[in-house]
C-alpha positions in Angstrom: 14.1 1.1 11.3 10.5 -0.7 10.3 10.5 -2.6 13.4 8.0 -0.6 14.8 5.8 0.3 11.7 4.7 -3.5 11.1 5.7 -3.8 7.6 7.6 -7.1 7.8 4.4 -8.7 9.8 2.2 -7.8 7.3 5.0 -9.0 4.3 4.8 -12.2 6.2 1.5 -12.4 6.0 2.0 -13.0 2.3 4.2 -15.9 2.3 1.5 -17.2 3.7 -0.7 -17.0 1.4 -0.6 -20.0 -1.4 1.3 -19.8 -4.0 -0.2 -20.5 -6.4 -3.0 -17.5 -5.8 0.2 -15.4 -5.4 1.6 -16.0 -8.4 -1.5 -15.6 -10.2 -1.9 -12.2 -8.9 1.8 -11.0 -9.6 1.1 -12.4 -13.5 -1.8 -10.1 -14.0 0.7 -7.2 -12.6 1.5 -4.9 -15.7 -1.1 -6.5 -18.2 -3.2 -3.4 -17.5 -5.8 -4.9 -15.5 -4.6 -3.4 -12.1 -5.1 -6.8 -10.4 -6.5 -7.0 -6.3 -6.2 -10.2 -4.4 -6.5 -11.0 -0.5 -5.6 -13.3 2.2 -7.8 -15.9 0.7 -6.3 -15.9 -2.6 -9.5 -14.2 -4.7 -8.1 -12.9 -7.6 -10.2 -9.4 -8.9 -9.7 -6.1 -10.3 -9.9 -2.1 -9.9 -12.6 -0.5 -12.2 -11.9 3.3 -13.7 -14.8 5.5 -12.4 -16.1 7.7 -14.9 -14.9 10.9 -12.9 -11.0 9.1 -13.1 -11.1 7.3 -10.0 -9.3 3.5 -9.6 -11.9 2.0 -7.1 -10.3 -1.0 -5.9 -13.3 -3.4 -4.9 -13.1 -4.8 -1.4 -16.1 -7.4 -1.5 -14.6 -10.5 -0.8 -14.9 -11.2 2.8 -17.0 -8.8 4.4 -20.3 -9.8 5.4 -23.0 -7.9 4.0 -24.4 -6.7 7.5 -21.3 -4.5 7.9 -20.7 -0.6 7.5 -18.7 0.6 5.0 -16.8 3.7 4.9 -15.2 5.1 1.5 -11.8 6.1 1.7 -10.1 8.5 -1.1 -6.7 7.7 -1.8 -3.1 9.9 -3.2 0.2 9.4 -3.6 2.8 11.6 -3.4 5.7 11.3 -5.3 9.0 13.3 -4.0 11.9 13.9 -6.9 13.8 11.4 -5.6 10.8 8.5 -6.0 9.9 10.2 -9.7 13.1 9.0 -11.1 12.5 5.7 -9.9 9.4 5.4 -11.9 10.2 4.0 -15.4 9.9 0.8 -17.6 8.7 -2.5 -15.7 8.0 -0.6 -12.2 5.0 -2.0 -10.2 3.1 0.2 -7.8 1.1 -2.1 -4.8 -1.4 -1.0 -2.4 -1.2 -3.0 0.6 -4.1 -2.7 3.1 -4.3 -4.6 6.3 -7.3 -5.3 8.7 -6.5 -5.8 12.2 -9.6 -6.7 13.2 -10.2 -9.4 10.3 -6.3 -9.9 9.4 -7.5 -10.1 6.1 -4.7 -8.6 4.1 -6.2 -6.7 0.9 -3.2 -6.1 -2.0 -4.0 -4.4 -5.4 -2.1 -2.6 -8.1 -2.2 1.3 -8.6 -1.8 3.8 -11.1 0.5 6.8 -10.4 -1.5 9.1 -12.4 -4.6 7.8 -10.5 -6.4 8.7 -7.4 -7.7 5.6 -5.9 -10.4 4.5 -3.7 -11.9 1.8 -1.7 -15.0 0.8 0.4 -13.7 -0.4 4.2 -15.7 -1.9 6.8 -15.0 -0.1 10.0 -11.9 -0.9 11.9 -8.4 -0.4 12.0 -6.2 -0.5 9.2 -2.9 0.2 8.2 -1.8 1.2 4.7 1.3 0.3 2.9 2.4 1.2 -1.0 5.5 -0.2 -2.9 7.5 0.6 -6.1 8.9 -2.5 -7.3 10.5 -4.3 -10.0 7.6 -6.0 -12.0 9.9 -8.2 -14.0 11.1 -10.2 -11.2 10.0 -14.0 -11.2 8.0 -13.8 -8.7 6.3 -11.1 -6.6 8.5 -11.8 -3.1 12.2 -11.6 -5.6 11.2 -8.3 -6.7 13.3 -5.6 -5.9 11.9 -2.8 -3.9 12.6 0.8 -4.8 10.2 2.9 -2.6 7.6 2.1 0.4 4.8 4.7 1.1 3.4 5.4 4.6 0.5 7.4 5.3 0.9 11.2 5.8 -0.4 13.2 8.7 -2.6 15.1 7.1 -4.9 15.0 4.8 -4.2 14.2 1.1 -6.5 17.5 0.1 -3.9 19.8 1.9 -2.8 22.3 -0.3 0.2 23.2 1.8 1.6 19.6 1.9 3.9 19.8 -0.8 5.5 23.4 0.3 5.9 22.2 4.1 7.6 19.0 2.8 9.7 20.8 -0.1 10.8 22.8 2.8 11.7 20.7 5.2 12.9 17.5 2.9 15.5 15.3 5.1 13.0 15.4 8.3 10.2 12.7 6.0 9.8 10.2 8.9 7.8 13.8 10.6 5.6 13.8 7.7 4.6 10.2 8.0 2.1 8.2 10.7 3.1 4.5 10.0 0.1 3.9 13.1 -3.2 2.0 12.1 -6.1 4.3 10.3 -9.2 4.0 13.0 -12.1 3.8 10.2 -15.3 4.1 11.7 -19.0 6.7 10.8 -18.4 9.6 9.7 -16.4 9.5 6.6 -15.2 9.6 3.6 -11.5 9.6 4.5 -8.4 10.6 3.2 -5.3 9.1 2.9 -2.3 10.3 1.5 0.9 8.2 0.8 3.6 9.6 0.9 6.5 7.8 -1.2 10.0 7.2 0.2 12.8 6.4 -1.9 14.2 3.1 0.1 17.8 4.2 0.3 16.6 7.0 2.8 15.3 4.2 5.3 18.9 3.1 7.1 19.4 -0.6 7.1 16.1 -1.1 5.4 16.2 -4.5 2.9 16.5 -3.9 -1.1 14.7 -7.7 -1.6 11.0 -7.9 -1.0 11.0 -11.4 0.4 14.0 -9.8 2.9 11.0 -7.8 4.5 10.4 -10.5 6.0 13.5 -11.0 8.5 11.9 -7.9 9.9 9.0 -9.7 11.4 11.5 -11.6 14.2 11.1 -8.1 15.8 8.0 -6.2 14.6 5.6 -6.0 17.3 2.2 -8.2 17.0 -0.3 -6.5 15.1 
């Protein structure tokens, strides 16, 4: 079922990154700090707006010559995903550049709108709900995977059509690259799926990665 929505490439792209910055980033995980790292292994963090914003800083790699775009960020959360949040849960944002293949991975709060600044190019956009007590990041178990919705995260009627039409989700998500380019902001809207409605789909993080063998290249 995610063979053709490039998670597992984009999971593999992590065991490729050293361990050591890996690690580092999965200890800050649940101190409060809401920790962001990327492909390089820079270790930073998300800074509260004043207006309640969690803007996850994106200024590691990109040259300064390069346009930005901000892009606004929601989550939402169906029942079935709400009961999953509780005690020593981790929520991830995983954003990858296909231009770059920088991989850019933060933590999120669920009571938080987020957002980011994004050179323009194509990304694709990824949340998890895992276990944040696990060892190590790639052991933890994974209880939901977000994909971008098709519409916009400030539509009012996204919750009724979905309420309505609740076993159908896979119409209500666009697992495709986001084209970011002038004339933003943007919106994106992730849309939380409890894993156990994905058929086959691997409980392990680290068994994401078995999915790459047949995930087209990004």
């Amino acid at each position: 079922m995610l063979k053709d929505i490039a998670v597992g490439t984009c999971v593999h792209l992590l065991s490729r990154m050293d361990n050591e910055a890996l690690d580092g980033f999965w200890g800050e995980v649940s101190t409060g700090k809401y920790p962001i790292t990327d492909f390089e292994g820079n270790l930073g963090y998300s800074l509260l707006s004043p207006d309640g914003l969690l803007f996850v800083r994106n200024d590691f790699t990109a040259p300064s010559y390069e346009h930005f775009e901000l892009v606004f960020g929601d989550l939402f959360l169906p029942d079935t995903v709400e009961e999953l949040l509780f005690k020593d849960k981790a929520l991830l944002l995983m954003v990858y550049s296909k231009g770059t293949q920088n991989l850019l991975l933060s933590e999120l709060r669920t009571d938080i709108k987020f957002m980011l600044d994004l050179p323009h190019g194509e990304y694709f956009f990824f949340a998890f709900i895992l276990d944040a007590g696990a060892e190590s990041f790639l052991d933890s178990r994974v209880h939901a995977i977000g994909f971008p919705s098709r519409r916009y995260s400030n539509d009012p009627e996204l919750e009724t059509f979905y309420l309505d039409h609740p076993v159908d989700i896979w119409e209500f998500v666009d697992p495709t690259p986001v084209d970011i380019k002038r004339g933003g902001p943007y919106y994106i809207n992730l849309i939380m799926m409890n894993i156990e409605q994905i058929p086959n789909c691997p409980m392990l993080f680290y068994e994401l990665l078995q999915e790459d063998e047949s995930t087209p290249s990004l």
